[in-house]
Structure formats: C-alpha cells, structure tokens
C-alpha positions in Angstrom: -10.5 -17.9 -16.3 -8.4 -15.8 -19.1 -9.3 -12.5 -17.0 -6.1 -11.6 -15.2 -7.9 -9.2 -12.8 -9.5 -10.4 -9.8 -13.4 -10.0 -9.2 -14.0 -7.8 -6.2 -15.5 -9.2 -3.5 -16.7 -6.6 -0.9 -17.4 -2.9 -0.6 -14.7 -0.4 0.5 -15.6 1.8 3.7 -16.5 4.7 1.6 -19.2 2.8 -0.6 -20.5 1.5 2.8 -21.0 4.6 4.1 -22.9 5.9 0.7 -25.0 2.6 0.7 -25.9 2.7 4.5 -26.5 6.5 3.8 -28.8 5.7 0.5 -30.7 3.3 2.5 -32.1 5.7 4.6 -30.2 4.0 7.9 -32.5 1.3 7.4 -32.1 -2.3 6.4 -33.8 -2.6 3.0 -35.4 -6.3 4.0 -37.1 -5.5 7.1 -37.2 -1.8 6.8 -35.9 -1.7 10.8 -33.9 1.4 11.9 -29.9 0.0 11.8 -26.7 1.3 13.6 -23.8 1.9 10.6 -21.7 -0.4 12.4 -24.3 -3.3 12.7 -25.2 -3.0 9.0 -24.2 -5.8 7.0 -24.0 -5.7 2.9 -25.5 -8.4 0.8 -25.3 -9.0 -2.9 -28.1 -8.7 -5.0 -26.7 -11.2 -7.7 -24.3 -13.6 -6.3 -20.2 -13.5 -6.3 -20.4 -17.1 -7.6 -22.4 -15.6 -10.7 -19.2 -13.1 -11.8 -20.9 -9.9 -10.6 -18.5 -7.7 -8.9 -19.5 -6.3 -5.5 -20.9 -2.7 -6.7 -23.0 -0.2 -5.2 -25.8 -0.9 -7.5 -25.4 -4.8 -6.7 -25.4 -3.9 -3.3 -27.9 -3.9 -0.4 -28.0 -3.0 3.0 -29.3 -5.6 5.2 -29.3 -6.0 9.4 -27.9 -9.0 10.7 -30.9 -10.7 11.2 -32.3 -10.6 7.7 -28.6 -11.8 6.2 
C-alpha cells in the first residue's frame, strides 16, 4: 500500500511477440502448435501475490489450456 507505482498487470505487444517467439509457437501446457494471435499469456505466480507481469513470470498458453 505505501508503493506509489502501480503493479503491472499485462505484457506489452513487444514482450508478447518475444514470449510467443521463445516458446517455440507452441503453447507451453499442451505443447500444441498456436497461431500468435490465439496465444494467450498466463502468469506463473499470480497478480494477487505482488508479482509484476514479466517475461520470466510469463507463459504462453492456448486458449484451451488457460
């Protein structure tokens, strides 16, 4: 609560792209092949926790599998 500076929530388009990229094009649950546009980003350690939405808290998940 005394930190003025609001915890970030989501991934720019640019970190998408290098975490979609890392992953291969793949969702990292299910290992299926995913379309950039149909990827979806989950946290490894929840927002609710305090951790900032990084690419090393990151993941790259399909739709089905979030």
């Amino acid at each position: 609560w005394d930190d003025d500076e609001p915890r970030k929530r989501s991934l720019g388009i640019r970190e998408k792209k290098i975490l979609y990229e890392r992953a291969g094009h793949k969702c990292q649950a299910c290992h299926k092949e995913i379309d950039f546009f149909e990827m979806q980003v989950r946290h490894k350690k929840t927002h609710a926790k305090g951790v900032n939405a990084t690419l090393s808290n990151t993941v790259c998940i399909c739709y089905k599998c979030n």
